[in-house]
Biotite code that builds the C-alpha atoms (Angstrom):
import biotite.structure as struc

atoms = struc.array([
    struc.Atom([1.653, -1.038, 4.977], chain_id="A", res_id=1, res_name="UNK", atom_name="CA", element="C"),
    struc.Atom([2.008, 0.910, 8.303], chain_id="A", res_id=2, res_name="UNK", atom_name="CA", element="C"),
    struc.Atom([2.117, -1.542, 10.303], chain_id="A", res_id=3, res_name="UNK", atom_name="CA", element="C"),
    struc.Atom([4.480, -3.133, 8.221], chain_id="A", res_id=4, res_name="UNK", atom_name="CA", element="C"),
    struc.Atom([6.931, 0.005, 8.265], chain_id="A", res_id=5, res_name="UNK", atom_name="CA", element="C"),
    struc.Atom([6.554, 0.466, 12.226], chain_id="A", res_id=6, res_name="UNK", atom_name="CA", element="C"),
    struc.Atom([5.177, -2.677, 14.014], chain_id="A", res_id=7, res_name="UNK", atom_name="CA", element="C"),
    struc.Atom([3.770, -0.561, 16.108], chain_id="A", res_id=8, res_name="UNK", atom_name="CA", element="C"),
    struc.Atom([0.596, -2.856, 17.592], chain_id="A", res_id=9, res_name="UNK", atom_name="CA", element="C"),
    struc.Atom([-3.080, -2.422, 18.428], chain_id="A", res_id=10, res_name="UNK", atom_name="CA", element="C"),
    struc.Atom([-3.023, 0.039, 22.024], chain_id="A", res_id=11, res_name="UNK", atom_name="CA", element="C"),
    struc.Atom([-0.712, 2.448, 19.495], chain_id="A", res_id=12, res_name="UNK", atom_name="CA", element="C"),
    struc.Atom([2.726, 2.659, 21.234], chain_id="A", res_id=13, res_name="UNK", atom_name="CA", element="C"),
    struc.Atom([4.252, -1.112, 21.997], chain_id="A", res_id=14, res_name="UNK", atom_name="CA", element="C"),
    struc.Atom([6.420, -1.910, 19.086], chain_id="A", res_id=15, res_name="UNK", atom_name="CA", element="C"),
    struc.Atom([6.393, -5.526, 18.163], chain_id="A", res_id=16, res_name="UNK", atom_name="CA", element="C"),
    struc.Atom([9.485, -7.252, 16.541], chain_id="A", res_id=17, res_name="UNK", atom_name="CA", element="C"),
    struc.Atom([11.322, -4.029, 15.905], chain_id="A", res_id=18, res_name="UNK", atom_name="CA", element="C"),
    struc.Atom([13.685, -6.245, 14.256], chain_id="A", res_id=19, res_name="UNK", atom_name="CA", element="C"),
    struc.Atom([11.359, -7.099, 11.452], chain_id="A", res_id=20, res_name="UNK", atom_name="CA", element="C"),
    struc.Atom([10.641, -3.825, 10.399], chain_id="A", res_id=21, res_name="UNK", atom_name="CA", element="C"),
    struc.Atom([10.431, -2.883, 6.589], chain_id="A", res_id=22, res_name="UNK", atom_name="CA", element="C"),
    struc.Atom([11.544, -0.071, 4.574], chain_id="A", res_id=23, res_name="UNK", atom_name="CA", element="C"),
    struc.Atom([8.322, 1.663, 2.335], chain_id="A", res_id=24, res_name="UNK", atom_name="CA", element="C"),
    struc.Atom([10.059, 0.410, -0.518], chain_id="A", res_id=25, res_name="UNK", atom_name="CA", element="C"),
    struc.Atom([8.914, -3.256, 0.479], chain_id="A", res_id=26, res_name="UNK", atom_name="CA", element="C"),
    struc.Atom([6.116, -2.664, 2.125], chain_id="A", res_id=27, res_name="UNK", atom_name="CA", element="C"),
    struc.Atom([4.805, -0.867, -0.935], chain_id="A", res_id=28, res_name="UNK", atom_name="CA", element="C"),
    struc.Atom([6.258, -3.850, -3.234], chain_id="A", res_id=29, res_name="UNK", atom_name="CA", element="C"),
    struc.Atom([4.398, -6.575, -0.538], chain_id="A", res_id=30, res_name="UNK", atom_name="CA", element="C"),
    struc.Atom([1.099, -4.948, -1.371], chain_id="A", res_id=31, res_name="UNK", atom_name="CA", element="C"),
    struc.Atom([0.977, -4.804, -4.835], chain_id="A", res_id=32, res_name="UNK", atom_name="CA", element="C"),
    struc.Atom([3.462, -6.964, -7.000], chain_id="A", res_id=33, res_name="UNK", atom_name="CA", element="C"),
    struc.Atom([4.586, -9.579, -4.107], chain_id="A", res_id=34, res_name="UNK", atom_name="CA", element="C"),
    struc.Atom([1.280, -9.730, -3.105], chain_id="A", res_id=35, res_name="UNK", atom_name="CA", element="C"),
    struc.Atom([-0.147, -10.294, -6.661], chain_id="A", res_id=36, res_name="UNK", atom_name="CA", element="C"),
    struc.Atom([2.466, -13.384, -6.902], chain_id="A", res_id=37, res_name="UNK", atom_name="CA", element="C"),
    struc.Atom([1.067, -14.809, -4.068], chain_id="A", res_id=38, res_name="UNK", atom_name="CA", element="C"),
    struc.Atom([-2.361, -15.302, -5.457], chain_id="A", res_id=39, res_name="UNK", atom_name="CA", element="C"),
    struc.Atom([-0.729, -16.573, -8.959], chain_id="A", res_id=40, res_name="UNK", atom_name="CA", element="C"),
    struc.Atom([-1.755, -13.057, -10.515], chain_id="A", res_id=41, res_name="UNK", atom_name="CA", element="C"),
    struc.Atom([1.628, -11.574, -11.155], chain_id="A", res_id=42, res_name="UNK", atom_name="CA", element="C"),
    struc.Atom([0.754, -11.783, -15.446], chain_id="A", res_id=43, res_name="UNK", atom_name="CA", element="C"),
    struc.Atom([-2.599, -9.585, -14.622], chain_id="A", res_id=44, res_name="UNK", atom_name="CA", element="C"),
    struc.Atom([-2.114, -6.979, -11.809], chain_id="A", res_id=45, res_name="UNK", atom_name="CA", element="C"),
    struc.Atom([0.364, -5.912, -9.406], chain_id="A", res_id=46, res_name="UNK", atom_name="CA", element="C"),
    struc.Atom([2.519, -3.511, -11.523], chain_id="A", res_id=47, res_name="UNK", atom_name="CA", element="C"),
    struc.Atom([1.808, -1.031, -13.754], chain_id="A", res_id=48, res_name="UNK", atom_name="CA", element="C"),
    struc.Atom([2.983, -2.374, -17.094], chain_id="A", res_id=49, res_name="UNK", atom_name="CA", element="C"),
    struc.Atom([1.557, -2.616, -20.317], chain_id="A", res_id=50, res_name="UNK", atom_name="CA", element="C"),
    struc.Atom([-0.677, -5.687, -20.825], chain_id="A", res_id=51, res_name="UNK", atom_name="CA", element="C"),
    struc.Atom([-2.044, -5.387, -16.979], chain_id="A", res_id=52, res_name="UNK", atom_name="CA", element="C"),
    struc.Atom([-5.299, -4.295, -15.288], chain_id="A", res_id=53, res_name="UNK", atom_name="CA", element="C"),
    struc.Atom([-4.304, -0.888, -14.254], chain_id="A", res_id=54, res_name="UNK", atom_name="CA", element="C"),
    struc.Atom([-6.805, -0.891, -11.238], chain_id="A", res_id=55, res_name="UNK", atom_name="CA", element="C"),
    struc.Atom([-4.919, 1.029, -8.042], chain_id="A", res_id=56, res_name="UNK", atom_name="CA", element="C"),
    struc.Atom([-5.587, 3.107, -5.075], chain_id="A", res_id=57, res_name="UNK", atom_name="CA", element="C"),
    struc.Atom([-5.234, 6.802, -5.845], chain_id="A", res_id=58, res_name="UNK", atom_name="CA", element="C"),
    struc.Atom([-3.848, 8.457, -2.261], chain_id="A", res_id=59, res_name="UNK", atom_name="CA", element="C"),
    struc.Atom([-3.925, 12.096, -0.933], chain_id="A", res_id=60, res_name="UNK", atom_name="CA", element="C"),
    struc.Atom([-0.946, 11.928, 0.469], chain_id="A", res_id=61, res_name="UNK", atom_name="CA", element="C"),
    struc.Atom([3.177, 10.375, -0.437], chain_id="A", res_id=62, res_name="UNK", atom_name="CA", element="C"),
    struc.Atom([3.542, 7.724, 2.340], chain_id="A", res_id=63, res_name="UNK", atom_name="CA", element="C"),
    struc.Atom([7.045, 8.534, 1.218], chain_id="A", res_id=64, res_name="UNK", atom_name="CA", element="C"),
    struc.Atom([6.668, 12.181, 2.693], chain_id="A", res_id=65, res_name="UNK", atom_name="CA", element="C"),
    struc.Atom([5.114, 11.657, 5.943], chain_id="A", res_id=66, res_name="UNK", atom_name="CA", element="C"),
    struc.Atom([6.147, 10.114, 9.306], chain_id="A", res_id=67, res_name="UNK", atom_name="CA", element="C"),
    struc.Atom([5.775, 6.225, 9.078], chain_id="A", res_id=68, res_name="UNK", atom_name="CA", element="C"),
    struc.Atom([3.298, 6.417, 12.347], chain_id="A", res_id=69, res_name="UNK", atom_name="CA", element="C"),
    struc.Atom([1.389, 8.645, 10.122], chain_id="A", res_id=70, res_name="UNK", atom_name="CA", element="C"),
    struc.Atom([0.935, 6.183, 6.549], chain_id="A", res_id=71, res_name="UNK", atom_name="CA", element="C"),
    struc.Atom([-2.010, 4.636, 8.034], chain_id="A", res_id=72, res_name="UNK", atom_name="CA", element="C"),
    struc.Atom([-3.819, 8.042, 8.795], chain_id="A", res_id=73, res_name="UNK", atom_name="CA", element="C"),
    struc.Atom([-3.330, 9.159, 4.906], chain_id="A", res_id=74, res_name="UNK", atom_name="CA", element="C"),
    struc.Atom([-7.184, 9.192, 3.009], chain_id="A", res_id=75, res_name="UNK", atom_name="CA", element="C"),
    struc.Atom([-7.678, 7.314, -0.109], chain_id="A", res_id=76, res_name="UNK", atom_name="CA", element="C"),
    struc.Atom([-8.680, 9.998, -2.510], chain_id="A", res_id=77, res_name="UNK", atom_name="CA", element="C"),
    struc.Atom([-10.279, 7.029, -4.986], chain_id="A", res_id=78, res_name="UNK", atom_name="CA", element="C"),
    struc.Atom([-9.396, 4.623, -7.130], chain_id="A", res_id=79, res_name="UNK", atom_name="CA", element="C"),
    struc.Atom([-8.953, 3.815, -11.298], chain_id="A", res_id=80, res_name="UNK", atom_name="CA", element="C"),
    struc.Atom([-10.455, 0.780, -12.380], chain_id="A", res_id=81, res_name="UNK", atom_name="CA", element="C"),
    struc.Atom([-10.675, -0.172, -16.014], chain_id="A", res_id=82, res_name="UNK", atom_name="CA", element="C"),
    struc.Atom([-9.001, 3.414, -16.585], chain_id="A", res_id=83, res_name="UNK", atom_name="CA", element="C"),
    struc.Atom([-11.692, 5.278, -15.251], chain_id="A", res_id=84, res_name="UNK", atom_name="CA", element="C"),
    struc.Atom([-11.064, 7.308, -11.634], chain_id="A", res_id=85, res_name="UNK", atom_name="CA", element="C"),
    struc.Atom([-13.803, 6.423, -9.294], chain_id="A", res_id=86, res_name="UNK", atom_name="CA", element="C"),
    struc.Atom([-13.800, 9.349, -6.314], chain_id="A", res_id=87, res_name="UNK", atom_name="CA", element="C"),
    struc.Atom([-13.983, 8.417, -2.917], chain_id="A", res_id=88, res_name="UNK", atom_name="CA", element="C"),
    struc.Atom([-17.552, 8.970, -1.525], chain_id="A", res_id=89, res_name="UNK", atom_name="CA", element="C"),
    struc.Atom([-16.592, 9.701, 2.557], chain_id="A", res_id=90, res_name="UNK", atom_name="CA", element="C"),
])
């Protein structure tokens, strides 16, 4: 999703098509519901609606709040799978 947001590449300052840059909006949307179309899963996962697994990331951070450079730096607190929160064991 960072990357996505900034295209900023590997050695952490060239940006790469600047022009292709996405919003978090979209980038959040390409990881989860686009993405779940993509694999022909759109009826099962992707969004959080009732009638599909509700399995997702749980963050410690708003990648809304911080500096786009900075979404790939926030920790995964855990995840809920099957309803149940799983804590991250780092």
């Amino acid at each position: 999703m960072g990357i996505a947001v900034t295209r900023i590449a590997e050695d952490g300052k060239t940006v790469v098509a600047p022009g292709e840059r996405i919003g978090v909006d979209r980038a959040l949307r390409a990881i989860t519901i686009d993405a779940a179309y993509v694999i022909g899963m759109e009826e099962k996962v992707g969004s959080l609606i009732p009638g599909k697994f509700a399995d997702f990331a749980v963050l410690e951070g708003d990648p809304y709040a911080v500096d786009p450079t900075k979404i790939k730096d926030i920790p995964v607190w855990g995840t809920v799978l099957s309803g149940k929160l799983h804590k991250s064991e780092r």
